[in-house]
N, C-alpha and C positions, 0 to 999 in steps of 0.2 A: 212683417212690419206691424209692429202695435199701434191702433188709430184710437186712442180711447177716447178723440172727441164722437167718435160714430154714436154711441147709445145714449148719448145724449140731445141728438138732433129730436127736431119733430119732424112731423111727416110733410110739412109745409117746406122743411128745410132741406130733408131728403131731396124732396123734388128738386128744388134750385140747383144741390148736390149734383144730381142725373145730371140732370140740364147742363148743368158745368164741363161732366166729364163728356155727354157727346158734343157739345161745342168742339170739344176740346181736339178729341177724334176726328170728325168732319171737317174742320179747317186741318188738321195733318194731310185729311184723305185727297179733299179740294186740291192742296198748296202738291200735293202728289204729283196728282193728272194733269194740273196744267204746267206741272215742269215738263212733262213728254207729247204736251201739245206741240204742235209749228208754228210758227212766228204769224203767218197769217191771222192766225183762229186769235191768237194770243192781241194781237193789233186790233181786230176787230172785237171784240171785248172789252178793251178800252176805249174804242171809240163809242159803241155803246153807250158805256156808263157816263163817259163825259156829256154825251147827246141828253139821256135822261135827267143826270143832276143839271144842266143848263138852263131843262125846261121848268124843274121843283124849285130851283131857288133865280131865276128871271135875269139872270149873266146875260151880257152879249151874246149873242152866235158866235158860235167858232170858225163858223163860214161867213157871217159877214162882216168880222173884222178881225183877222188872226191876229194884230199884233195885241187888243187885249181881251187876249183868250180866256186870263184867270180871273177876270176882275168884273164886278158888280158894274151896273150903270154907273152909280153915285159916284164911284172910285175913282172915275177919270179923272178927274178935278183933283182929287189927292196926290198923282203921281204925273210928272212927267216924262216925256217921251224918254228920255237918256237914263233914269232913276229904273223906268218900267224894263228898258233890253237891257239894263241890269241885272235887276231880280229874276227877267226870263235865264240868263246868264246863270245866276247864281243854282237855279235850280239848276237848270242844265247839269252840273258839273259833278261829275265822276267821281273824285278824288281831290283831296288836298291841293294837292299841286293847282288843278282849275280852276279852285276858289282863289289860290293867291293871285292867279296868272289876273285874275279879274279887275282886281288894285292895281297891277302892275307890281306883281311882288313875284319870288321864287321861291319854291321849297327845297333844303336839300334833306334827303331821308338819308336816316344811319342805323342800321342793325344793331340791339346790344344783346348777345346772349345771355341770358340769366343762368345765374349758379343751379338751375335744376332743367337747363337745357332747353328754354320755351326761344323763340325770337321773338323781340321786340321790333317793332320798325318806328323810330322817332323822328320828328320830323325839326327842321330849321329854318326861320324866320329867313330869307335873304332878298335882294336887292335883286342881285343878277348871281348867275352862277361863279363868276371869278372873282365877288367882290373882297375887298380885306375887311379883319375883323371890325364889329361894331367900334365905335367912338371913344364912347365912356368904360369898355370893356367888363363892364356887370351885366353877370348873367340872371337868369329868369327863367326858371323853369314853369310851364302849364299843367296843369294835367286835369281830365275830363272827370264825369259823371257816372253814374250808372247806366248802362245800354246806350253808351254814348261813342265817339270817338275824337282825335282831335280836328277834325271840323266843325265841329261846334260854336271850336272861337272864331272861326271866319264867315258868317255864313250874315252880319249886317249890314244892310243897305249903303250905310255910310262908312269908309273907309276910316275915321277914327272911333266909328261906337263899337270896331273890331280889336280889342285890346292889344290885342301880339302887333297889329300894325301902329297903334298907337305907344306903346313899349319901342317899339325896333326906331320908329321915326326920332324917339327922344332919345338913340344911343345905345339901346340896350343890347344884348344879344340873347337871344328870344329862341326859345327852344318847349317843343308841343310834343307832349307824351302819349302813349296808348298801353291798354292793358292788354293784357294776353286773353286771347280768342275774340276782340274784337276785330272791324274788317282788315286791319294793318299788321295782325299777331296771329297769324291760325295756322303758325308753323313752329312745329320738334323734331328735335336733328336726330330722336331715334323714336318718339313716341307715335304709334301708327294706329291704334284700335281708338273709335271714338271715345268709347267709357274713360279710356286712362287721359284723353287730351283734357277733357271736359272737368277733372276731377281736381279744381279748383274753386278757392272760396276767396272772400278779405284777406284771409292772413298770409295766400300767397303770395298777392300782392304787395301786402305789406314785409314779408319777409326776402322777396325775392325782386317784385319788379320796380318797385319804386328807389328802394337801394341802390340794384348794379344799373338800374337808367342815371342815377345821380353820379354813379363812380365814372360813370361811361363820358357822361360830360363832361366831367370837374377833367378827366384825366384827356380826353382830347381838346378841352379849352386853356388848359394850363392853368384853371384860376382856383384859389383854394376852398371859396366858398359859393353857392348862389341861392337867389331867394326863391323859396316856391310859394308858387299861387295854386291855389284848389278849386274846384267848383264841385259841391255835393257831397259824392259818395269821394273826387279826390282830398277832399278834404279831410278825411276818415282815415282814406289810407295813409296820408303821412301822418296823420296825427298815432297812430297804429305801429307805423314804420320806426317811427321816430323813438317810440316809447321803448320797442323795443331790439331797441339800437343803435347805443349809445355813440356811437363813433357817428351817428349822422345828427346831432344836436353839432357838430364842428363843419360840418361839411354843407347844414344848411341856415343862413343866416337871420330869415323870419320866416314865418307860413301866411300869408294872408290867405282866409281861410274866407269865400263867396257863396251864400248857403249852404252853409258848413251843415254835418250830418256827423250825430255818433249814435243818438238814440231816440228816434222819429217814435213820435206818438203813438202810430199805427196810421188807417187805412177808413178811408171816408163811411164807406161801406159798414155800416154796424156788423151785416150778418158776415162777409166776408173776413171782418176784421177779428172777429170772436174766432173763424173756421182757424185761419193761420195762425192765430196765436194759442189755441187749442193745441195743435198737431203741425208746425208748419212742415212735416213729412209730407203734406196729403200734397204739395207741391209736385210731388218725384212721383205720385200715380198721375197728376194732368200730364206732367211734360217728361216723364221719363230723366233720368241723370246726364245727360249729356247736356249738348245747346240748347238757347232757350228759344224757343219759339223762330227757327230761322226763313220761316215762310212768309213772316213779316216783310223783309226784307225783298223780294219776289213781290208780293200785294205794292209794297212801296214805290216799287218801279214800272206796275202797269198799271195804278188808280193815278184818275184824273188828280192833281193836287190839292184842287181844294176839297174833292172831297178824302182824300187821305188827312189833310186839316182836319175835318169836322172829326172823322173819327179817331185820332188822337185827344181833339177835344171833351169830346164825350167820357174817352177813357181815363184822362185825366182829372176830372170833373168827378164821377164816378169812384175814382180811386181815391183822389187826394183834396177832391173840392176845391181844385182847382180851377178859375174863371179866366186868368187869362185876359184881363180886361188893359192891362198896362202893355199888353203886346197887339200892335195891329195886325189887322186878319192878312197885310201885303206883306209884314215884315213874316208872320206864321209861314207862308208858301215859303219864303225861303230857309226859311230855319230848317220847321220840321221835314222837309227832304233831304236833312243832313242829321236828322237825331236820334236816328234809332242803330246802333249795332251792337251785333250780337256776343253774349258772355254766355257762362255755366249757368243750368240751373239752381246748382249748389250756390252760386253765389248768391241767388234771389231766397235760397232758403237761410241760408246765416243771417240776412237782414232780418226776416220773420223771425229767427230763433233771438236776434239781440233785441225786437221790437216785443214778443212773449217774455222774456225776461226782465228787461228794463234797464237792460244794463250791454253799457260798449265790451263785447266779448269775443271771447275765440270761438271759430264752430267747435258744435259738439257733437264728438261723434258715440254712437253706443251711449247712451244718457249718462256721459261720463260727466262728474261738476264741470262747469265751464270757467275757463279761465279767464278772467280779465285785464284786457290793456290796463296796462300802469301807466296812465297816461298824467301821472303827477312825475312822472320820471323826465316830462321832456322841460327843458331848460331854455330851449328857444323861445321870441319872443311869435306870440301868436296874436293878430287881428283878424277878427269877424266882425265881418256884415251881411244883413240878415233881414229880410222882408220880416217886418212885424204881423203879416197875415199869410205868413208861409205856414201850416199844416207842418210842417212837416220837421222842423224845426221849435225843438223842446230847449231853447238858451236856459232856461235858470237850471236844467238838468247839466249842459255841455259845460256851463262855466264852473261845479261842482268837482266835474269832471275833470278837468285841465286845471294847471298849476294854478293857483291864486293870481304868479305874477304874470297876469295876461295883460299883452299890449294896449290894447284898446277894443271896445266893441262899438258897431256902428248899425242902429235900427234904420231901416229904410222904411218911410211910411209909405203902405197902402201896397208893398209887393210884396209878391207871392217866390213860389222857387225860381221856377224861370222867370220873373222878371228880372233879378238880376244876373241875366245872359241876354239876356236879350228884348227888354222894354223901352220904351220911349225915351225915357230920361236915363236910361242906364249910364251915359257916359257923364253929366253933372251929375248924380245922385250916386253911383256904384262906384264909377272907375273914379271920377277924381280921389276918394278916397284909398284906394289902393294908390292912386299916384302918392299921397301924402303917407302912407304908410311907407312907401319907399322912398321916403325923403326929397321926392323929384318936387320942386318949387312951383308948385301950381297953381290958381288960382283956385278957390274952394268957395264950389255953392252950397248956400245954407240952408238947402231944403230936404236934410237929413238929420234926424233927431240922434245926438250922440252918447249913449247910456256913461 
């Protein structure tokens, strides 16, 4: 494999370079041995680390008051008692289902096989398990992020700032997506070697999961069309899917697109950012072609929470100068122990290869020219909104990008990516406008600048 950003490092940069690659190794080695530890060793490890960070940043005791285990002195006063065994709650929860059981909601999951044999496992908005269809009979499809899955949209404090519950209570019939080899997609009805599962990027999804998930609904909903909503990277993908093909500009009736993503600036990090846009190959010597990094996940489940917080914060800060300031540190605990799961590596390196370019494109393999989404081809009507101090989002690039006759765009002042998932004001500031993009008669607060 040809690196030709190598001889152009300095020696200052080599070193970071090393540094990288054994980080890289030693957390495989670590995330190793303590999967064939015993649950003992594994327990006592985590109490540990929660013992120490209690005592660096001045929490309560865990022993003199379990019910608030996660939380600062100050915070008490912030939350109360029924809001706080909520959030314990929300962490708490497993899967999907947990979080809805939380509201008093159901989920029903449905299998869709993709035309290249992966399973989907999608999930649906419900009441109770027998109830009849939604009200208004318009359907609504979700779909996540990168390293994400569809818990994401369940995972706030307040049972309307969770959009699919806020959607389903006004009629809707509400249906939450997932990508393949996230934690709901890690199965093929013949494919069995890791390298062949993992050997996915974007245009899979756009060519395969986002379609037969939409055939799948339309065709057990009976309805001819519905609208999808995106957050990030799903955003990319239909706008991707859509472009090309053509038969789903009929089948989907707007996109409201929620930190929309086709050609992110790059990566906070000056030197990191120069590495992967150099070479974004040098990806597949850290983590090899397969999953990306699935010891995350394992770390996720035995670090105390808050500080599994701080080190998403850091990383996120680090990566994307991201602050984070529109989300509080109560609402963090429950979010980020539902944000992280696992995709290809290849998919992390097609972002780098369209953030080195500059352009929303197909992977390239063998440094063949790269093809571009023709995403002037799509004809549905599209609304963005969009933190005006999101990193990561390049608008006067996207709107170039997408057909002229775009719906409506809407700047959020002072958010970032995830603010609008999951901020303070996300439901007057984020969602009322998705409500009005979908025609639902809502009252609309004016503390959104609208381009």
């Amino acid at each position: 494999m040809a690196i030709p950003l190598l001889g152009r490092l300095s020696v200052a940069e080599y070193c970071i370079l090393s540094v990288s690659f054994t980080l890289a190794w030693l957390e495989y080695i670590i995330s190793y041995i303590t999967h064939i530890l015993p649950s003992p060793v594994i327990n006592g490890f985590t109490f540990t680390v929660k013992k120490i960070y209690n005592m660096l940043n001045l929490t309560i005791s865990y022993n003199s008051d379990k019910r608030y285990q996660y939380l600062y002195e100050q915070e008490q006063n912030e939350i109360d008692k029924a809001t706080y065994l909520r959030m314990t709650r929300l962490i708490e929860c497993k899967d999907i289902s947990e979080l809805a059981a939380v509201f008093g909601y159901d989920i029903q999951s449905h299998v869709v096989r993709t035309a290249d044999d992966y399973l989907l496992t999608i999930h649906r908005v419900m009441k109770s398990p027998d109830e009849s269809p939604p009200r208004n009979g318009k359907v609504v499809y979700l779909h996540h992020g990168l390293l994400m899955s569809s818990e994401i949209w369940l995972t706030m404090l307040q049972k309307h700032e969770n959009l699919p519950f806020l959607l389903y209570d006004l009629g809707y019939d509400v249906w939450l997506g997932n990508n393949r080899g996230n934690k709901y997609c890690q199965k093929h009805t013949f494919l069995r070697k890791p390298e062949d599962f993992w050997d996915f990027s974007i245009d899979e999804f756009a060519m395969f999961d986002i379609p037969n998930i939409i055939e799948y609904i339309l065709d057990y909903t009976l309805e001819p069309s519905l609208t999808y909503i995106g957050f990030s990277q799903g955003t990319a993908q239909a706008f991707a899917s859509v472009s090309i093909n053509n038969e789903l500009n009929s089948k989907i009736d707007k996109i409201i697109a929620i930190s929309p993503a086709t050609t992110p600036h790059g990566l906070y990090s000056k030197f990191l950012d120069i590495v992967i846009k150099a070479s974004p190959d040098i990806i597949y010597l850290l983590f090899s072609r397969k999953i990306l990094m699935p010891s995350i996940q394992f770390w996720q489940k035995i670090m105390y929470p808050p500080l599994f917080n701080t080190s998403i914060d850091i990383s996120n800060y680090m990566l994307f100068n991201w602050k984070a300031k529109n989300i509080t540190r109560i609402q963090k605990l429950c979010s980020y122990s539902h944000l992280y799961s696992t995709t290809s590596v290849k998919t992390v390196v097609h972002w780098f290869q369209i953030m080195k370019n500059k352009n929303f494109q197909m992977y390239i393999d063998n440094n063949y020219y790269p093809t571009t989404y023709p995403l002037k081809n799509i004809t549905i009507p599209i609304y963005l909104i969009y933190g005006d101090s999101d990193s990561l989002v390049d608008i006067s690039v996207m709107k170039r990008q997408l057909p002229s006759e775009l719906g409506a765009s809407v700047a959020v002042q002072g958010h970032e990516h995830l603010d609008n998932l999951w901020g303070v004001d996300v439901n007057p500031n984020v969602f009322s406008h998705v409500l009005r993009f979908m025609d639902s008669n809502i009252h609309q607060n004016g503390s959104v600048h609208k381009e």
